[in-house]
Each structure stands twice: as structure tokens, then as C-alpha cells.
MIBA-725544 format. One record per residue (C-alpha): residue number from 1; residue in three letters; x, y, z. Coordinates in Angstrom, 1 decimal. Each point is the difference from the previous one (the first is absolute). Example, Ala and Ser with C-alpha at 12.3 -4.5 7.8 and 13.67 -1.06 7.14 Angstrom:
<pts>
PT,1,ala,12.3,-4.5,7.8
PT,2,ser,1.4,3.4,-0.7
</pts>
This chain:
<pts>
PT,1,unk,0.0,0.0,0.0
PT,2,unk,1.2,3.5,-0.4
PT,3,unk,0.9,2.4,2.4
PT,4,unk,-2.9,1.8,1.2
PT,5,unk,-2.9,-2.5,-0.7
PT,6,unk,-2.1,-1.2,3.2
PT,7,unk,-0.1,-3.3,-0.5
PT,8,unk,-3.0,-1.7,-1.6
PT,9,unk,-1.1,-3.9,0.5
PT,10,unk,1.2,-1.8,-3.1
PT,11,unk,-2.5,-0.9,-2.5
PT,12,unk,0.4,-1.1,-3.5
PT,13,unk,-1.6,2.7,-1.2
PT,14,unk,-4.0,-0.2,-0.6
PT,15,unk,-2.3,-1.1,-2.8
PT,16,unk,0.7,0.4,-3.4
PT,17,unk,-0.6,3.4,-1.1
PT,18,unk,-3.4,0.6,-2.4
PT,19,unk,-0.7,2.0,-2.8
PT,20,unk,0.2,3.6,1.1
PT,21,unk,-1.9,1.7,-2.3
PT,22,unk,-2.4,-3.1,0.0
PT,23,unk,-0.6,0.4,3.5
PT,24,unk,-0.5,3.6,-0.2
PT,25,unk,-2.5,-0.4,-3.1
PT,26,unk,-1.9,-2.3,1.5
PT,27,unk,-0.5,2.0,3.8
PT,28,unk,-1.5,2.7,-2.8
PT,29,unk,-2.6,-1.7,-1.5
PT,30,unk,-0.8,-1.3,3.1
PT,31,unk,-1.1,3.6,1.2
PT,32,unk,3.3,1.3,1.8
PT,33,unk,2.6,2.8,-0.6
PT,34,unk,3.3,-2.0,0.6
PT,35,unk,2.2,2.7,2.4
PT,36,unk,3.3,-0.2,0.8
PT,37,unk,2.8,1.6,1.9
PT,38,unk,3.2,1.9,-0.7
PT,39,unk,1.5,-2.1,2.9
PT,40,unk,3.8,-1.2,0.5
PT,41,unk,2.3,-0.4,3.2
PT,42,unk,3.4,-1.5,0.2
PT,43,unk,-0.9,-1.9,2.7
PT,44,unk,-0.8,-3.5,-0.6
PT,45,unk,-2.2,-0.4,2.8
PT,46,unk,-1.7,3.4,-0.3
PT,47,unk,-0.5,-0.8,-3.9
PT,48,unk,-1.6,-3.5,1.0
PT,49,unk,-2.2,2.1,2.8
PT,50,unk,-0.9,2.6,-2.8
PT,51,unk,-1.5,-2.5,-2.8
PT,52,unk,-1.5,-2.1,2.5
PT,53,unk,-1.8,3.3,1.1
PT,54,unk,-0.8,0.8,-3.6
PT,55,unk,-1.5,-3.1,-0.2
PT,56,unk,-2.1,0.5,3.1
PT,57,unk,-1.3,2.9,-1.1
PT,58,unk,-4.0,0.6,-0.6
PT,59,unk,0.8,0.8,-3.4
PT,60,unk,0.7,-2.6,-3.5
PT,61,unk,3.6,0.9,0.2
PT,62,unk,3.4,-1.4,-1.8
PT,63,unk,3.5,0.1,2.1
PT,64,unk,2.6,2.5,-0.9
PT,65,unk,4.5,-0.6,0.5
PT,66,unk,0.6,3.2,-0.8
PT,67,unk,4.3,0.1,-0.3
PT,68,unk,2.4,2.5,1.7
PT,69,unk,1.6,2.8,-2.0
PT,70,unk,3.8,-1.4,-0.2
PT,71,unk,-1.2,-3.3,-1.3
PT,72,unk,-2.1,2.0,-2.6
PT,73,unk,3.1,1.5,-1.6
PT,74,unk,2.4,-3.0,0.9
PT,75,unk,2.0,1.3,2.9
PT,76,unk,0.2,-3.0,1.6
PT,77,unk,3.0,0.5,2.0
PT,78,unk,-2.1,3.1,1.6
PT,79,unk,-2.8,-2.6,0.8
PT,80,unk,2.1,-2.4,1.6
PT,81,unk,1.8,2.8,2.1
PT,82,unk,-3.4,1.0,1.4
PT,83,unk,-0.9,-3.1,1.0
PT,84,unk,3.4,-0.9,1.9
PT,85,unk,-0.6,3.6,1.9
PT,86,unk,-3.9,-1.1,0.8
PT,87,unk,-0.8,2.8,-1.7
PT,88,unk,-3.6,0.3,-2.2
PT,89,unk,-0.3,0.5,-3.1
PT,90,unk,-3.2,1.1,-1.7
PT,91,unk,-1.3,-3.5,-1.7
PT,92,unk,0.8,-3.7,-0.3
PT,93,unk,3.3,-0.6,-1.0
PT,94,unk,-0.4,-3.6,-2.2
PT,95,unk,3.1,0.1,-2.1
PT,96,unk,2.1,-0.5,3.4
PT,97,unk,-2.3,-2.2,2.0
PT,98,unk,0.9,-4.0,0.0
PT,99,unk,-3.5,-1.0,-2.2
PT,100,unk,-0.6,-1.9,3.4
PT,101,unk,-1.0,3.4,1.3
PT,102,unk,-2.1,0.6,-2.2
PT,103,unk,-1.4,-3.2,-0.3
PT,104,unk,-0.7,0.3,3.6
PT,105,unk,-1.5,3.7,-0.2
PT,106,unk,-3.0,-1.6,-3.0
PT,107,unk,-0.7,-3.3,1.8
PT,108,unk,-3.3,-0.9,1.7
PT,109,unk,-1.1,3.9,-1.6
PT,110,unk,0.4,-0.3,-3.7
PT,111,unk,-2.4,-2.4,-2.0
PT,112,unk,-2.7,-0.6,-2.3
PT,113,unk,-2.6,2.9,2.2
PT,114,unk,3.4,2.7,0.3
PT,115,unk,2.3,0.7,-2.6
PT,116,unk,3.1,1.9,0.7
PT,117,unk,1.5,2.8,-2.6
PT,118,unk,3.6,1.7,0.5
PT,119,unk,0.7,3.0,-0.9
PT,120,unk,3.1,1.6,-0.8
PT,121,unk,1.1,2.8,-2.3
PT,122,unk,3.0,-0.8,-1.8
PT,123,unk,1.1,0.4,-3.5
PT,124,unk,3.1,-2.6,1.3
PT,125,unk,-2.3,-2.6,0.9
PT,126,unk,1.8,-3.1,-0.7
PT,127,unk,1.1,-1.4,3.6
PT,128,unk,-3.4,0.7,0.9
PT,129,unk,-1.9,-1.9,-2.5
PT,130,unk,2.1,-2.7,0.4
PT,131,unk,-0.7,0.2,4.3
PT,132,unk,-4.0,0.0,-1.4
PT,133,unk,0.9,-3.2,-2.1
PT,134,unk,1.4,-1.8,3.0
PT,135,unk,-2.6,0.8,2.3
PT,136,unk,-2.6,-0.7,-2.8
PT,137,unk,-1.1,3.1,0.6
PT,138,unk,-1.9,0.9,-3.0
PT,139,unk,-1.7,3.2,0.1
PT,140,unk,1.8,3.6,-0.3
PT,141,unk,0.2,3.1,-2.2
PT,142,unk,2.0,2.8,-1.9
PT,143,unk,0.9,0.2,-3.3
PT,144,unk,2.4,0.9,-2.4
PT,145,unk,-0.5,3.9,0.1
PT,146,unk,-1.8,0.6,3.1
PT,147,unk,2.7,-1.3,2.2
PT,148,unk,2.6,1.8,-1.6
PT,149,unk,-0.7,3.2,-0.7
PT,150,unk,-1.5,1.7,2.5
PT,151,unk,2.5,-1.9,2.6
PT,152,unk,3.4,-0.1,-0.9
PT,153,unk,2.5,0.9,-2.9
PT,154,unk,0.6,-3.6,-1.1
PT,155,unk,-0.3,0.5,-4.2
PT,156,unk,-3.7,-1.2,-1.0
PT,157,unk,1.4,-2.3,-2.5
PT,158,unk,1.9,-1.6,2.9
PT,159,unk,-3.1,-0.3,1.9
PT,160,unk,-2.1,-1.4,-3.1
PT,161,unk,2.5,-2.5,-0.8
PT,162,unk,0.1,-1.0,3.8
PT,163,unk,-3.9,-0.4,0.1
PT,164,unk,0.2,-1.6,-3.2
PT,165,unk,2.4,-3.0,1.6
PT,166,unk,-1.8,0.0,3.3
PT,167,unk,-4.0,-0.1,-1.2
PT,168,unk,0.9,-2.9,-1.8
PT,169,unk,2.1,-1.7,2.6
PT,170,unk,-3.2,0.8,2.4
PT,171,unk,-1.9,-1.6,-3.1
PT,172,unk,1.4,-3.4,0.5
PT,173,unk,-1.7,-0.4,3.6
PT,174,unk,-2.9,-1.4,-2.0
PT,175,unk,2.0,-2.9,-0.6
PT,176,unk,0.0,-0.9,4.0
PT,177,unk,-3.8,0.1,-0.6
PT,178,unk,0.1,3.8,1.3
PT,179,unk,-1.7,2.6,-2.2
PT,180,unk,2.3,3.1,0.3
PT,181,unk,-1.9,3.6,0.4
PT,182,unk,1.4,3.2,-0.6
PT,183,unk,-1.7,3.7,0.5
PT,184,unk,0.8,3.0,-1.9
PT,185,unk,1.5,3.0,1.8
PT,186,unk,-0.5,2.4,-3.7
PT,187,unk,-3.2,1.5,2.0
PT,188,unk,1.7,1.7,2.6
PT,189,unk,3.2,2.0,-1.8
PT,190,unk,1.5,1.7,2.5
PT,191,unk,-3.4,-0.1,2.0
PT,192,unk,-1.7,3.4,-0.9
PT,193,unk,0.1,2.6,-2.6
PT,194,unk,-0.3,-2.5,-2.7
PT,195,unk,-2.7,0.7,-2.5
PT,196,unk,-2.1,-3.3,0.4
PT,197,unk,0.4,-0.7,-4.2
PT,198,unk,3.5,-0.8,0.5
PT,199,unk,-0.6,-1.9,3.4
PT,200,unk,-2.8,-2.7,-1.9
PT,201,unk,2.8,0.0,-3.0
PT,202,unk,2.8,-0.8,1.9
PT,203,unk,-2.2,-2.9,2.3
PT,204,unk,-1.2,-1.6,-3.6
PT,205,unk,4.0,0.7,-1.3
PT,206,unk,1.1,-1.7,3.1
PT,207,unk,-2.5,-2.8,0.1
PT,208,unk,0.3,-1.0,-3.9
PT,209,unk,4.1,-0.3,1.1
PT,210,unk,-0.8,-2.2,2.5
PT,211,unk,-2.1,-2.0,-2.3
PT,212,unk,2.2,-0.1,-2.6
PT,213,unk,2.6,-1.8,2.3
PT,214,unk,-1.8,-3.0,1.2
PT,215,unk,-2.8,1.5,3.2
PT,216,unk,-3.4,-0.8,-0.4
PT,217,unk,-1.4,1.3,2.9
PT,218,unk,0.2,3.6,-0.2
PT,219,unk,-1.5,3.3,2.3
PT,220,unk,0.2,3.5,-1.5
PT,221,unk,0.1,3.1,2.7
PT,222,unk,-1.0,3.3,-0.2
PT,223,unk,0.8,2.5,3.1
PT,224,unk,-3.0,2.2,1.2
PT,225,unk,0.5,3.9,-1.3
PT,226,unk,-1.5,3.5,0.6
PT,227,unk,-3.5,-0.8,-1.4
PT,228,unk,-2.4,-2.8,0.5
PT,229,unk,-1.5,0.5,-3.4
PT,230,unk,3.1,0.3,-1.4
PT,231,unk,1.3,-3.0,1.7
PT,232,unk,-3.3,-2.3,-0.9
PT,233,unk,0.2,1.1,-4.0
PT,234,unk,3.8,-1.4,0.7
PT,235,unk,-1.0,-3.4,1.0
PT,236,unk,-2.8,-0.4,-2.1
PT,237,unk,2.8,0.9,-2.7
PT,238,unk,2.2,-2.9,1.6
PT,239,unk,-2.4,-2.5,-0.1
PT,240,unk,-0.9,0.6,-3.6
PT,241,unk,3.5,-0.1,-1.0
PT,242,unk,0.8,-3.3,1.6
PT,243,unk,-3.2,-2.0,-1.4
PT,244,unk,1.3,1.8,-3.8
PT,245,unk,3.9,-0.7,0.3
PT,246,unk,0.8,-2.4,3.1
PT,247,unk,0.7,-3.7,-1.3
PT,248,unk,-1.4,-1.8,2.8
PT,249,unk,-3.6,0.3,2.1
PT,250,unk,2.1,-0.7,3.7
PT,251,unk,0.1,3.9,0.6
PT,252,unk,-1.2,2.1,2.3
PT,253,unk,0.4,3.8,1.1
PT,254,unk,1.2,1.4,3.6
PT,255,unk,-0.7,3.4,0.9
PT,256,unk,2.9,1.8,2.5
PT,257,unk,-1.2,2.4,2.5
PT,258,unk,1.7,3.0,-0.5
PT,259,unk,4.1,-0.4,-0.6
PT,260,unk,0.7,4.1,0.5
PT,261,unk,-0.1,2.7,2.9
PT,262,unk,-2.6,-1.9,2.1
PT,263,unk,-2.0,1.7,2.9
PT,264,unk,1.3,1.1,3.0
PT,265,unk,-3.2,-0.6,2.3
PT,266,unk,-1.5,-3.6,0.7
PT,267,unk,-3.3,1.6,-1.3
PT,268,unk,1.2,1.1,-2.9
PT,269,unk,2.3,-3.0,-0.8
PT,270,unk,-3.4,-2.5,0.5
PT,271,unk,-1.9,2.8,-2.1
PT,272,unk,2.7,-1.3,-3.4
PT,273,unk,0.1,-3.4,0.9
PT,274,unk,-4.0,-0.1,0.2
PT,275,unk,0.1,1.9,-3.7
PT,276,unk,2.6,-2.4,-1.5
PT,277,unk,-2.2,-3.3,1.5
PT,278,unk,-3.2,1.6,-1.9
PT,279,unk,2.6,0.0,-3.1
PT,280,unk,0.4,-2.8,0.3
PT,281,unk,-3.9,-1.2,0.2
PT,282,unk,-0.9,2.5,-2.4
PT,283,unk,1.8,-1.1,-2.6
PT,284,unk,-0.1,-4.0,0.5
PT,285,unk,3.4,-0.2,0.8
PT,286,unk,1.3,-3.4,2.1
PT,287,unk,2.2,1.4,2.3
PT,288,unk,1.1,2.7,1.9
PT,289,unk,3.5,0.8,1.6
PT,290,unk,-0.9,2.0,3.4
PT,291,unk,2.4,3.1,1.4
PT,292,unk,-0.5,0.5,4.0
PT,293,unk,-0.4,3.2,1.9
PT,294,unk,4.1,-0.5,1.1
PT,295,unk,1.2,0.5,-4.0
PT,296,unk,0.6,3.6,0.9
PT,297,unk,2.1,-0.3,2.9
PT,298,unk,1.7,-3.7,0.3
PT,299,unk,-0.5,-3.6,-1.0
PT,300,unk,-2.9,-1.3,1.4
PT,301,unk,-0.6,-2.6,2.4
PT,302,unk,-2.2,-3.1,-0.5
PT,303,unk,-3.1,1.4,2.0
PT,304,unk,0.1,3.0,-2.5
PT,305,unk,0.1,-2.3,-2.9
PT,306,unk,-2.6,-2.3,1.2
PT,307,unk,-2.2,3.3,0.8
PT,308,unk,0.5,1.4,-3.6
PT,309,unk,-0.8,-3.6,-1.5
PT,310,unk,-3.4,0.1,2.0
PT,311,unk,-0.9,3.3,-0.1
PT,312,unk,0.1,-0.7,-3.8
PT,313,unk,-1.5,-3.1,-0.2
PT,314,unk,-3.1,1.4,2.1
PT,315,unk,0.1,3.0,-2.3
PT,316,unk,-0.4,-2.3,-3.6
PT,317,unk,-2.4,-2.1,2.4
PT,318,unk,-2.4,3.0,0.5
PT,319,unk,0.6,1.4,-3.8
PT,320,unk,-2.4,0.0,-2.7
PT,321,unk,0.8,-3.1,-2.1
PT,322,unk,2.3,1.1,-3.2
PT,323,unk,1.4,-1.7,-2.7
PT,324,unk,2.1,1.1,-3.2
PT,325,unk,-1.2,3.1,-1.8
PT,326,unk,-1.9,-0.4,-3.6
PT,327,unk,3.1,0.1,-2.6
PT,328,unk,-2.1,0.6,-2.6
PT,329,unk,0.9,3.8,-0.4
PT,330,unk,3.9,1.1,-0.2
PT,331,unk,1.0,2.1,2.9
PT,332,unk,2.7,2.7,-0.5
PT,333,unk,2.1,-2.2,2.7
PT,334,unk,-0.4,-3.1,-2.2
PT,335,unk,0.8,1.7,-3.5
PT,336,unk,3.5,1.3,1.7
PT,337,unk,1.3,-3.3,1.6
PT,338,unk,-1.3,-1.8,-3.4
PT,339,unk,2.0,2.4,-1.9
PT,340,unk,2.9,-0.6,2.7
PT,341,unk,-0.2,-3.4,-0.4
PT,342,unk,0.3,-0.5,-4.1
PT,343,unk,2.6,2.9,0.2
PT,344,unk,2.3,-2.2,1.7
PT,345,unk,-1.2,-3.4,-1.6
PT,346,unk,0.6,1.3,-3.2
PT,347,unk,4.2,0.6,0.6
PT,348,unk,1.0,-3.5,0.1
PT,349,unk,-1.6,-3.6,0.1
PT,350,unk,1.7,-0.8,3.5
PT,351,unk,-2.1,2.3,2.2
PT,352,unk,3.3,-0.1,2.6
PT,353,unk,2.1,1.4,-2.7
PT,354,unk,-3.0,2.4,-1.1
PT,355,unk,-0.4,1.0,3.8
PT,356,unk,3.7,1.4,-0.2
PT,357,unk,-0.7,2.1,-3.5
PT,358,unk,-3.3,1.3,1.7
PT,359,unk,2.3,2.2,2.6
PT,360,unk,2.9,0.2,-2.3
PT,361,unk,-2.4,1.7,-2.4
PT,362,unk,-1.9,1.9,2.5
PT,363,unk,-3.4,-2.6,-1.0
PT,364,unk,-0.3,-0.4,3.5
PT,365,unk,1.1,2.5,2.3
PT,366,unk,-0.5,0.5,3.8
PT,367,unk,-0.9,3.6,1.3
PT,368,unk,2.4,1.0,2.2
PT,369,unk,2.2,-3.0,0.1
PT,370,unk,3.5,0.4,0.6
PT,371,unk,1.3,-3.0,-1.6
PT,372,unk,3.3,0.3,-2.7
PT,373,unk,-2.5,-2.2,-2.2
PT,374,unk,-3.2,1.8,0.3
PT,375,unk,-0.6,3.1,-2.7
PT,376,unk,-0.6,2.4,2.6
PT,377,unk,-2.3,2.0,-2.3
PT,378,unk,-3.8,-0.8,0.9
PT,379,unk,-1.5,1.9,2.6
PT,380,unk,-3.1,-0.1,1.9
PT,381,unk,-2.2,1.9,2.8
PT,382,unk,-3.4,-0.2,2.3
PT,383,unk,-2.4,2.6,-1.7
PT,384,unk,-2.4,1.8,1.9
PT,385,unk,-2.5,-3.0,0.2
PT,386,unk,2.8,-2.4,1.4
PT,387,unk,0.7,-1.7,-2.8
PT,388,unk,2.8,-1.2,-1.5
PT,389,unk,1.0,1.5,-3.4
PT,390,unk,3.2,0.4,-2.7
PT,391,unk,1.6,3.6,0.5
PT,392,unk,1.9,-1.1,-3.2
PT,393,unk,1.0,-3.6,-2.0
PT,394,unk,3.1,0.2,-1.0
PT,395,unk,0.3,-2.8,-2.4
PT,396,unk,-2.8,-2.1,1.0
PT,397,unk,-2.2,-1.4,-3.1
PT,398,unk,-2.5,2.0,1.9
PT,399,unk,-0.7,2.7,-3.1
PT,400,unk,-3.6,1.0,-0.2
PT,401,unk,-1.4,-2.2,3.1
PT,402,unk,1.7,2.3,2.6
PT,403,unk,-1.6,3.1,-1.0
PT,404,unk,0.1,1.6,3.7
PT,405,unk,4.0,-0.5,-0.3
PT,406,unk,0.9,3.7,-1.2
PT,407,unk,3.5,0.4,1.2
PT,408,unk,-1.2,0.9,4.0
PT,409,unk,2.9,1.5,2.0
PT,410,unk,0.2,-1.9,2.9
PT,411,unk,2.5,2.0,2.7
PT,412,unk,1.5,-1.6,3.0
PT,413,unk,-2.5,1.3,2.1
PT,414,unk,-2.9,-1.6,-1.9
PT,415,unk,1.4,-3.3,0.0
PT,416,unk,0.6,0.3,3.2
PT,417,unk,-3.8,0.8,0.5
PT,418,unk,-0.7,-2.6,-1.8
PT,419,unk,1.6,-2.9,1.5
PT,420,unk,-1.5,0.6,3.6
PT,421,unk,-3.4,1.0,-1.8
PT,422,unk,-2.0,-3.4,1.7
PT,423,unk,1.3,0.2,3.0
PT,424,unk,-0.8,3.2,0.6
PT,425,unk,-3.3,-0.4,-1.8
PT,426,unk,-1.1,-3.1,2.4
PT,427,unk,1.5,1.7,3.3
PT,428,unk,-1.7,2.8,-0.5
PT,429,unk,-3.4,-2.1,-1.1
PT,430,unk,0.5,-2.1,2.9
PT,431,unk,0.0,3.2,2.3
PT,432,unk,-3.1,2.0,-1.8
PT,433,unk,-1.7,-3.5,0.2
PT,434,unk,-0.1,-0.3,3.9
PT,435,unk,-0.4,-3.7,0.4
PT,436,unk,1.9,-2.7,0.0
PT,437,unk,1.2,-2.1,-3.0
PT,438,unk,-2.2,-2.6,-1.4
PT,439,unk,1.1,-3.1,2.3
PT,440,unk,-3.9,-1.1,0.1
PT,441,unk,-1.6,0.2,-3.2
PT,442,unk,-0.4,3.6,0.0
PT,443,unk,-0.9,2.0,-2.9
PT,444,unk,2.3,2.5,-1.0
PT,445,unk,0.2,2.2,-3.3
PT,446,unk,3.6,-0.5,-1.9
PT,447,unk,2.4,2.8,0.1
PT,448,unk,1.5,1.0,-3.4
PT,449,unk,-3.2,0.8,-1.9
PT,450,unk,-0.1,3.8,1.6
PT,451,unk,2.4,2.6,-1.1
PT,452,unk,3.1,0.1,1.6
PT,453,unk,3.0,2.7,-1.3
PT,454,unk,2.8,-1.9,-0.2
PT,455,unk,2.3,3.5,1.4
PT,456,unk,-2.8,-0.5,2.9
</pts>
């Protein structure tokens, strides 16, 4: 065992995993939002004691490893220093645990009624597939673009080639009889300020890569915005998108709770969460990734998870029953990520190699990313509504579908504005409201639809 790990009672490991996305398809149909938590600890025992908790939970719920920062970017050395000082770090550190640890950490909790997802974040992800393989751990998510730009400076063709090698590593699972599963992170580029045409286009981009090399069992994301209307045209654009382009039917879609500034006040914070959960509902989606009312301060502990989980599980309980918007007409949201899309298909037949052109070529380009690859010339800004729109395009095949993007100054000062724009819109809606967040079924209006300036 490694320093630092309490010791666990050895186990060989649990049941053999099932089909992620099968499992999570099939809680839908059956009536319930599938929630989940953003929840890691380096900790054996504490890890064990969170996912059993997650499982006890009064919610349908899936089990989250989420990993520790150094083992994201491969500092391994740093990981195992940490753990010889007793020292936390701030998720599950697989790559340097025996795979008895984690063996013993999944056993007795994981099986055919809880499924168990890590998450990570790295666009170096090989010694942590290959910890998943071991473990037979076979749910997780990234992606080729989504866990490189925003988070490092490793080159993007670097990263593509890497998640080229690992998704079909991963892919060979299904020969032990385990279907592998792997989630987009394209929906939530650098979690806000985002126009929600490129998030759907780089979810599909991301999810047709995975397909192309080997998985079968897919989920597409898409992070929650400024605008609930906005935000539901964006799913509804999502879901049409996979049914046209995705090659297999095992898909599903997971909404994140807001990934920017979040709320300072517990009101406030249970105020987003109850908006992104109606999301959710609203737009038939089969899963939802909660945030807790600690995301603005620290990492939260298991009893704020498990609140969040059920507070949002009580909140899609007591919503109005939803299901995937009418497709029929073409929203402006849909006609931009299309557009996107075939720009980027269209540059070469291996969608890993076209991925790399997009950003070379400024096809795909990330508002205020700071990445050598990215073109660094889109731009984009909340308008007096709260919406999110394109202050200019740069190069994106965008040309007479973004007609609001006019070449918008956007100052420091304004972005600025911008980027704590929900948190202080909820803070200050939770305050006006006077009552306490919706932990019981209680109806509150969504924030986002009133006019907010975003130099407020």
C-alpha cells in the first residue's frame, strides 16, 4: 500500500462492471434523472465512505473517482511525495495506488444497481487509462480538444494522437466482456463564455472521435450558461445532432450545473443548481452532474455532495414531466453548431487530423482561450438579456448565421463583468427572493430570463 492510505480490508474488487450508458438509459426511461457528483478524495477509505454515501443517497445516482490534479498532468513524483508527507491532495490518486486499493475502495459498492465513472482532465492520459484497464474500470470522460486546450500547453496534435492510442486501448475492454463508456467534455470549454453552438459542436466532434476509435457507449455534455432558453434551444440542438450524425443508438446527454463563477450564498448556489436540474428535465436529458453550495469557497465534503444530489433529485421529482424539444424547426443554436460541425468534417477524412486543422485554421476557435494552438480571434459577450452571443467570428464558418456578431469591443472590464454575471445574478435573486432554496419541492421562477447588464 502507499504511503498515506488507511488501510482497507482486501477484496478482490467487486462485480463486473455494466454498461454505463446502458444503466444510465435505462434509469431514464424508467422515470428518473440519473444525478451525479463531482466527488474525489485521495483517501482510500474516505473515497470508499463517499461512493458508498452516493449510493445511499434518496436519489437514482452513479459514483464518481474524481483524480487529483498532479496525476491529471502526470506529475507523479509530486503525487507520491504528498502521500509519503500525509498530506491531501484534492482527488483520488489511481495511477499510484497498488490496483488492490482500488480494488478494495469498489468492492461490495460497485455493481450491476451503481456504476462508478472517473473523472480526470488530462490531455496525457495514458498511465491513467491504463490504471482504468486494470481496475476494469470502464467508465470516464475527456476528449481530444476539451482536455487540452483549456488546461495546459501540451500541443493539440499531441493530445489528439494520445486520445487517439488511449480510446482505442480503452476499446479493447469489451473483449473481457466489459462495454467501455466514454463522456464528452466538448460541452463545457473552458466552463463559461462559450457560445452554446460551439459547445453542441465540439460534444458531437468529440463523441464521433470516440466512435471512430472503437466506443460504443457514448454521453455528450453540455455545461449550463446564462440563459435557460438559450441553454434548452442548446440541448434540443444536441439531441438532434446526435440522432442525424452519431453512429450508434448507446448515447445519452449530461447536463453540468454551472462550471464558472458560482454563487457565494447557499441560497443562491441551491437557486443554480435547482435551474440546471429543471434543464435537465426540461429538455429530456438522462443525467445531471450536480455542483454543491462549497464550489465557491473549497472542495466539498460528502454531506454537501449528498445534499446537492437530493436536493436535485427532489427538484426533477416535483418538475413538470419534459422530454426532448420538437426538432422539427431549425434553431439559430442548431444551424451554427451544424455549420461547425461540417466545417471541420469537411478538412480531412480522419476527424482527429481534421480536429487539428479546425484550430490551426481558426474553424474552431475558443473565445478567450489562451492556448498556443487556439486562434485567439473569436469573441463573445452576455447581452442585456443574459445571453450568450459572438462579439466577433474570427474565422469561424459562421458567415451569415451569426448575424448579432458585428465586431463588439469587449474591454477588460466587461469581461470581467461578464464572467461573475451568474453568480452575481443568483446571489442577488436568492436575496430579493427571501426564502430558502428549493430543498422541498418548491416552486421557484428561473433566473436568467430577466435583464441583467452584464457592467451590473
Amino acid at each position: 500500500m502507499r504511503p498515506g492510505a488507511r488501510p482497507l480490508r482486501r477484496t478482490s474488487g467487486g462485480a463486473r462492471p455494466v454498461d454505463f450508458g446502458a444503466f444510465v438509459r435505462a434509469r431514464s426511461r424508467a422515470g428518473d434523472l440519473v444525478v451525479q457528483p463531482r466527488m474525489g478524495f485521495s483517501d482510500p477509505a474516505t473515497m470508499r465512505a463517499g461512493l458508498a454515501a452516493t449510493r445511499a443517497a434518496d436519489a437514482a445516482t452513479v459514483g464518481t473517482i474524481t483524480l487529483d490534479s498532479y496525476t491529471r498532468v502526470g506529475e507523479l513524483d509530486s503525487v507520491e511525495s504528498a502521500l509519503r508527507a500525509g498530506a491531501d491532495l484534492n482527488g483520488y490518486p489511481i495511477v499510484s495506488y497498488d490496483r488492490a486499493v482500488t480494488g478494495q475502495v469498489l468492492a461490495g459498492i460497485r455493481d450491476e444497481a451503481f456504476p462508478v465513472q472517473v473523472r480526470h482532465g488530462s490531455a496525457v492520459p495514458g498511465d491513467i487509462f491504463a490504471a482504468l484497464r486494470r481496475t476494469l474500470i470502464n467508465a470516464t470522460e475527456g476528449g481530444p480538444v476539451s482536455y487540452c486546450l483549456p488546461y495546459g500547453r501540451t500541443p493539440l496534435d499531441e493530445s489528439v494522437r494520445n486520445w487517439a492510442r488511449c480510446t482505442e486501448d480503452f476499446a479493447q475492454l469489451r473483449e473481457s466482456g466489459v462495454e467501455p463508456h466514454l463522456e464528452t467534455f466538448g460541452g463545457c470549454m473552458l466552463g463559461q463564455l462559450c457560445p452554446p453552438s460551439q459547445l453542441v459542436a465540439i460534444s458531437v466532434l468529440e463523441a464521433l472521435f470516440f466512435c471512430g476509435h472503437g466506443i460504443r457507449s457514448v454521453s455528450l455534455s453540455y455545461a449550463q450558461q446564462t440563459h435557460p432558453e438559450q441553454d434548452r434551444e442548446a440541448v434540443a440542438a444536441l439531441r438532434r445532432l446526435c440522432g442525424e450524425l452519431l453512429p450508434t443508438p448507446n448515447w445519452h446527454v449530461v447536463i453540468y450545473a454551472y462550471m464558472g463563477v458560482y454563487p457565494t450564498t447557499d441560497e443562491g448556489a441551491y437557486l443554480l443548481l435547482d435551474q440546471a436540474t429543471r434543464l435537465a428535465v426540461d429538455s429530456g436529458s438522462e443525467r445531471l452532474i450536480v455542483k454543491t453550495v462549497a464550489e465557491s469557497r473549497r472542495i466539498p465534503t460528502v454531506a454537501e455532495n449528498i445534499a446537492a444530489l437530493e436536493s436535485a433529485a427532489r427538484t426533477a421529482r416535483t418538475a413538470p414531466p419534459g422530454g426532448p424539444a420538437s426538432t422539427e424547426a431549425d434553431s439559430q443554436t442548431y444551424l451554427e453548431a451544424r455549420a461547425l460541425i461540417e466545417g471541420v468534417l469537411e478538412l480531412a477524412p480522419d476527424i482527429g487530423h481534421a480536429l487539428v486543422l479546425a484550430f490551426r485554421q481558426g474553424a474552431l476557435d475558443i473565445p478567450y482561450c489562451l492556448h498556443p494552438d487556439n486562434h485567439g480571434r473569436a469573441r463573445s459577450y452576455i447581452d442585456g438579456d443574459g445571453r450568450l452571443r459572438w462579439a466577433g467570428i474570427g474565422r469561424l464558418p459562421l458567415a451569415g448565421l451569426a448575424g448579432r456578431a458585428r465586431g463588439r469591443d469587449v474591454t477588460s472590464s466587461g469581461l470581467i463583468a461578464d464572467l461573475s454575471y451568474v453568480q452575481r445574478a443568483f446571489d442577488r435573486a436568492a436575496m430579493e427572493s427571501g426564502r430558502a432554496p428549493n430543498r422541498e419541492g418548491a416552486d421557484i421562477a428561473p433566473v436568467g430570463h430577466r435583464s441583467l447588464s452584464p457592467g451590473e
